[in-house]
N, C-alpha and C positions, 0 to 999 in steps of 0.2 A: 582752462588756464587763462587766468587775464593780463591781454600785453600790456595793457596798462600800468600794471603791478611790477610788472615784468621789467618795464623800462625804468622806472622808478628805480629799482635794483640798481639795474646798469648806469643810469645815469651819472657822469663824470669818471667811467669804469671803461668805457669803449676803448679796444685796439691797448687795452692794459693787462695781458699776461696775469704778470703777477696778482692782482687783485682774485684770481680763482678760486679760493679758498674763500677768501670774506663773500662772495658772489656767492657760491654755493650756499654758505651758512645764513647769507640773507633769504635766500630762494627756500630752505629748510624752514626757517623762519615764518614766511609766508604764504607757504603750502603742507607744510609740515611733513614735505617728503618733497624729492626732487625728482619734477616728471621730466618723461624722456623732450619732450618738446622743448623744455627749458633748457637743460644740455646741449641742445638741439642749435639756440638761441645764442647763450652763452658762449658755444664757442665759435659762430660767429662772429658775435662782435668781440669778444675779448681777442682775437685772431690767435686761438689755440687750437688743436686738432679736437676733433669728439673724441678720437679714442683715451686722449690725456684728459679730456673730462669725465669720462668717464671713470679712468684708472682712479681719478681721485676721488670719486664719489665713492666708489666702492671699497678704497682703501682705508680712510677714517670710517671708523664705529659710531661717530655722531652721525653723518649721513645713512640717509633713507630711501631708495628708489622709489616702494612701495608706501601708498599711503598707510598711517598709523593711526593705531586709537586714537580717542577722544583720552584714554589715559593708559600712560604709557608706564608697567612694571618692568624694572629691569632688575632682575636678580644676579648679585655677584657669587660668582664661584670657584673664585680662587681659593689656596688649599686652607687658609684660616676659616674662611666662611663655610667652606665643604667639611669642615671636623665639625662644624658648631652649630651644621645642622642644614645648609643652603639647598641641601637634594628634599628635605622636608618640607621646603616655602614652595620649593620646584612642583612637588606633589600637591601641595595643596591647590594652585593658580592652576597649575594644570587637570586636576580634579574638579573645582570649583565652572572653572569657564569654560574648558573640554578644548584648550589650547594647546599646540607645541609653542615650544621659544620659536620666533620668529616671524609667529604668526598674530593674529588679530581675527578678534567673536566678530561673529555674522552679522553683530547687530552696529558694530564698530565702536565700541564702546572700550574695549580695551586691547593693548599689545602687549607679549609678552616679550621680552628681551633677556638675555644673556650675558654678562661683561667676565672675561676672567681676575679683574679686581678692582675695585675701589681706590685704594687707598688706606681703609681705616680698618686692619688688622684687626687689633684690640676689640672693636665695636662690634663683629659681628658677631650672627652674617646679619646681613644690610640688603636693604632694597632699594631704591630709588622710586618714587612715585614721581611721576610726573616732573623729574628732576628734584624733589625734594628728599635727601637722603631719612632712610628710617634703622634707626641701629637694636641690635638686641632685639632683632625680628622673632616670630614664634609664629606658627601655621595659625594660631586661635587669633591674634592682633593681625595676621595677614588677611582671615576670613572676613575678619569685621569692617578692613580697607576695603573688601571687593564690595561686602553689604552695604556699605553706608553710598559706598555709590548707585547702587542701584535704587534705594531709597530717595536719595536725593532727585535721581533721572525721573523716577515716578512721579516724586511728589512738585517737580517743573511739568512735567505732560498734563497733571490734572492742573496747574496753572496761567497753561501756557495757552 
């Protein structure tokens, strides 16, 4: 973890409370998870308790303790998305990578996540790719999301 980075963050943030939230999401931001050392930092200088930093990291679903893919699935499962088929996108991410929700391939390449909804009723079910919403998902167009990544990963290594 770099304190460099780290102050960056905090800078004009110090002995400010309230700024804990926008802190974290900068820290998410630039780690793409929040390590404990950071917490660690932050509520140092913001002069919060750990354990309130803590609380709050773990209480919003945007935050991450654990580091996360390189791309990050999040399938919604609320009960529109569950009638229209979101246990079927479930089987396939989880057939395809050999993942549970929550977790993240060995090669780090992908996370899968869980939200109980969206928002967008009507549209599903829905996934989120990397925060970009995908509506009128089907397991076949979800295969072809996992493939084209791995194609593309390939065809940067023999690039790179």
């Amino acid at each position: 973890m770099s304190t460099t980075s780290l102050n960056v963050v905090l800078k004009g943030r110090r002995s400010q409370p309230h700024q804990l939230i926008e802190v974290l999401q900068d820290i998410q931001d630039l780690y793409g998870y929040i390590p404990a050392d950071a917490m660690k930092t932050v509520a140092q200088e913001l002069g919060v308790p750990l354990i309130e930093v803590y609380r709050v990291a773990c209480f919003y679903k945007a935050f991450s303790l654990k580091p996360r893919g390189e791309h990050v699935i999040t399938v919604c499962t609320g009960t529109a998305c569950h009638v229209r088929g979101s246990t079927l996108l479930l089987d396939q991410i989880q057939g395809q990578l050999r993942i549970q929700p929550g977790h993240t391939t060995d090669d780090g390449l992908f996370t899968l996540e869980c939200v109980n909804c969206v928002g967008a009723c009507a549209l599903g079910p829905i996934i989120a790719h990397n925060g970009m919403y995908e509506h009128h998902m089907t397991p076949g167009k979800l295969r072809k999301i996992i493939g084209d990544v791995y194609v593309t990963k390939k065809e940067e290594s023999h690039h790179g």
